[in-house]
C-alpha positions as CSV (number, residue, x, y, z in Angstrom):
1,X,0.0,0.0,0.0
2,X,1.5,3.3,-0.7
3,X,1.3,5.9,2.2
4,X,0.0,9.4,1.4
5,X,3.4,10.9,1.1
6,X,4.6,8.7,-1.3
7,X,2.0,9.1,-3.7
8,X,3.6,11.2,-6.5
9,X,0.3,12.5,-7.7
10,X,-0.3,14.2,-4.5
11,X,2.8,15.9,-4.5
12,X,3.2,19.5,-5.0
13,X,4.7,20.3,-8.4
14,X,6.1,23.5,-10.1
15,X,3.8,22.2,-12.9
16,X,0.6,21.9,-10.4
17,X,1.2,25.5,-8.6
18,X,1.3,26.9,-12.0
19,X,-1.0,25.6,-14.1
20,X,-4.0,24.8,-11.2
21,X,-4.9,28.9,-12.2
22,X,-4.5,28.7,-15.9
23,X,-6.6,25.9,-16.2
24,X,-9.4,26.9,-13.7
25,X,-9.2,30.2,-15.2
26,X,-9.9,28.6,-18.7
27,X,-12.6,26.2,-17.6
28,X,-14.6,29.3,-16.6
29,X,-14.2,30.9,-19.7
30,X,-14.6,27.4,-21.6
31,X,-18.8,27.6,-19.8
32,X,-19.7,29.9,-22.6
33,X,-19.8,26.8,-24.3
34,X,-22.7,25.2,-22.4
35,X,-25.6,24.6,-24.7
36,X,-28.0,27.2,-23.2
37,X,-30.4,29.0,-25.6
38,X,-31.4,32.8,-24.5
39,X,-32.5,36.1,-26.6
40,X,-30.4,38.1,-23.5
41,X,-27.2,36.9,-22.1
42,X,-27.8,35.1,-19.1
43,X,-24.7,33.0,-18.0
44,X,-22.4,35.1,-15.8
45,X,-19.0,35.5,-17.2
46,X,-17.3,32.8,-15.0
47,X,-14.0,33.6,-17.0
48,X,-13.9,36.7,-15.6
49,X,-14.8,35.9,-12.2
50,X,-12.1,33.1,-11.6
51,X,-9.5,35.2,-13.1
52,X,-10.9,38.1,-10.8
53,X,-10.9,35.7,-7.6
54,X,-7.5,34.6,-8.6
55,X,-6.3,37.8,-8.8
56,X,-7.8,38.8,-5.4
57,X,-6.7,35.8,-3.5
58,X,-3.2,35.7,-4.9
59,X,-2.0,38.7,-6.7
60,X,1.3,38.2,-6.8
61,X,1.1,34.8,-9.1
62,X,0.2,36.7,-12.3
63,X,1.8,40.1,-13.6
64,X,-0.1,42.3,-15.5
65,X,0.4,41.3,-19.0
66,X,-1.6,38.0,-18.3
67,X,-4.6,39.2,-18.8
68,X,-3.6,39.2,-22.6
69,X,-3.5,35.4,-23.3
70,X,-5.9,34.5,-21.3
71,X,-9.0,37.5,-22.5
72,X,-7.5,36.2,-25.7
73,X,-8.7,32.8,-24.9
74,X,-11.8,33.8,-23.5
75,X,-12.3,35.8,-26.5
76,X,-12.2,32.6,-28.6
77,X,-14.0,30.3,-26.4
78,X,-17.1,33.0,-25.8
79,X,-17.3,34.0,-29.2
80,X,-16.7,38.3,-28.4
81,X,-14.9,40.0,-30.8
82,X,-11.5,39.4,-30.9
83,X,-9.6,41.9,-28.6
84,X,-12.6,42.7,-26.4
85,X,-11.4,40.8,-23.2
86,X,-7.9,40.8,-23.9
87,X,-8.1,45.0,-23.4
88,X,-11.1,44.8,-21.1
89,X,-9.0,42.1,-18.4
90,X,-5.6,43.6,-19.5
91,X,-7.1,47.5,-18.1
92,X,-9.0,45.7,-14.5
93,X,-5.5,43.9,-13.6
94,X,-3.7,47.4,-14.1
95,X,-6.9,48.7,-12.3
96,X,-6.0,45.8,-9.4
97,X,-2.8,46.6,-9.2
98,X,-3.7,50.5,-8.5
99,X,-6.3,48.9,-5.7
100,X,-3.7,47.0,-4.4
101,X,-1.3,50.0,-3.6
102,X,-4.2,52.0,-2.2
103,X,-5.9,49.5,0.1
104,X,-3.0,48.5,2.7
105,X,-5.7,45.8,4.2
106,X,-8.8,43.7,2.5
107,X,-11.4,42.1,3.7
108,X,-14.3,40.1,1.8
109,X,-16.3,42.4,1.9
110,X,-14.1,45.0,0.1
111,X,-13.3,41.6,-2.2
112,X,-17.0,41.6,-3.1
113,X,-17.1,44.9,-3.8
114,X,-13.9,45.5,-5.9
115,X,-14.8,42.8,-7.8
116,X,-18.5,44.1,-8.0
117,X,-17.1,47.4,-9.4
118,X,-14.7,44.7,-12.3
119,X,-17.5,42.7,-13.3
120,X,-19.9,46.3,-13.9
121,X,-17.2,48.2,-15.7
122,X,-16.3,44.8,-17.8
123,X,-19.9,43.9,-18.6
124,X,-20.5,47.7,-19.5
125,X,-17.0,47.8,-21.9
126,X,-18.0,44.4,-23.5
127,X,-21.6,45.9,-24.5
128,X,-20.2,48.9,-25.8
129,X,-17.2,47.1,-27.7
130,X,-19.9,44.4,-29.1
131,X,-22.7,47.0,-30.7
132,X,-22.4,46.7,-34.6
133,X,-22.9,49.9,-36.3
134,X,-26.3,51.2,-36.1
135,X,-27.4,49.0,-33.1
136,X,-29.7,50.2,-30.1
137,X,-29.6,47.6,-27.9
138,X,-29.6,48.7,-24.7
139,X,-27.5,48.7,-21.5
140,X,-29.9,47.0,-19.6
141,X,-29.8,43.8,-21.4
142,X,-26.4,42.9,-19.4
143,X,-28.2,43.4,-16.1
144,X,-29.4,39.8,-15.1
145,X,-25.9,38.7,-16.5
146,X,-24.3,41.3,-13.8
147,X,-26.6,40.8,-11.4
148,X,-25.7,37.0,-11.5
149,X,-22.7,37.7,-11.4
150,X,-22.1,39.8,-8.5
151,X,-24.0,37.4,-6.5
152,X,-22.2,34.3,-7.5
153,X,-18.7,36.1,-6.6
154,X,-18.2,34.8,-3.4
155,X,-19.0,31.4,-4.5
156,X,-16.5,31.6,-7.1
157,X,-14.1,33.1,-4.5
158,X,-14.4,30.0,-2.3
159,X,-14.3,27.5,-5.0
160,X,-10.8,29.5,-5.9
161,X,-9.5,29.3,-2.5
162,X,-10.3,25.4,-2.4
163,X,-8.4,25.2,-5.4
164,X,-5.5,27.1,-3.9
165,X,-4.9,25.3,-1.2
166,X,-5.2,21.9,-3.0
167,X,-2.7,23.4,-5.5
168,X,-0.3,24.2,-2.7
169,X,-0.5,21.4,-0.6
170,X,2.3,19.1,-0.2
């Protein structure tokens, strides 16, 4: 029988600690896929809120240019124009990173809202960067997306944290 410590699957890996984000990251993104039919767009962007929870919990694993590949990927897997979440992500991490100097101390709360104020700004950019010339639809067609959203957050935060301690354990 092999004891816990032995197993080389449980071990912590360079390869686990850096990819565990990545991939978690893209398998939020990768939901856009899910076969659900709507005239409005319902499915919060879970893409956005792992990368935002990731960034929260543990800002010092990603710098700022990472928000590139992976909007790119999220780009491609939601079907946005190409570009929208690449700047969209690219200007909330430098956004983060101007949070992170002001606010000395966080607590969930201030988490929630932070990433309250991301997922607003982000779901407002992506409607205005996804209107084709000449179209009216409004603003308020992103609300039950949002509103999901925001209240899904924490959820998404503690699914995060599970994953970060899993992906640091030894």
């Amino acid at each position: 029988m092999i004891a816990p410590r032995d197993n080389p699957f449980l071990e912590r890996t360079p390869l686990r600690v850096t990819i565990v984000p990545i991939l978690s990251t893209l398998a939020g993104s990768a939901m856009a896929l899910l076969p659900i039919v709507a005239t409005e767009p319902i499915v919060p962007p879970f893409g956005l809120m792992m990368l935002l929870a990731w960034r929260l919990l543990r800002p010092e694993i990603w710098p700022v240019w990472a928000a590139l590949p992976l909007g790119l990927a999220d780009d491609l897997l939601s079907g946005h124009y190409l570009g929208t979440a690449m700047i969209l992500w690219t200007i909330a991490f430098l956004a983060l990173e101007w949070v992170d100097q002001a606010l000395r101390w966080r607590d969930s709360w201030i988490e929630w809202g932070v990433a309250s104020v991301g997922i607003v700004a982000i779901g407002i950019g992506s409607w205005a960067l996804s209107q084709p010339g000449g179209s009216h639809s409004p603003v308020l067609t992103i609300l039950p997306q949002t509103i999901g959203a925001i209240l899904l957050f924490p959820a998404i935060l503690r699914i995060t944290a599970a994953l970060d301690n899993w992906r640091l354990k030894r």
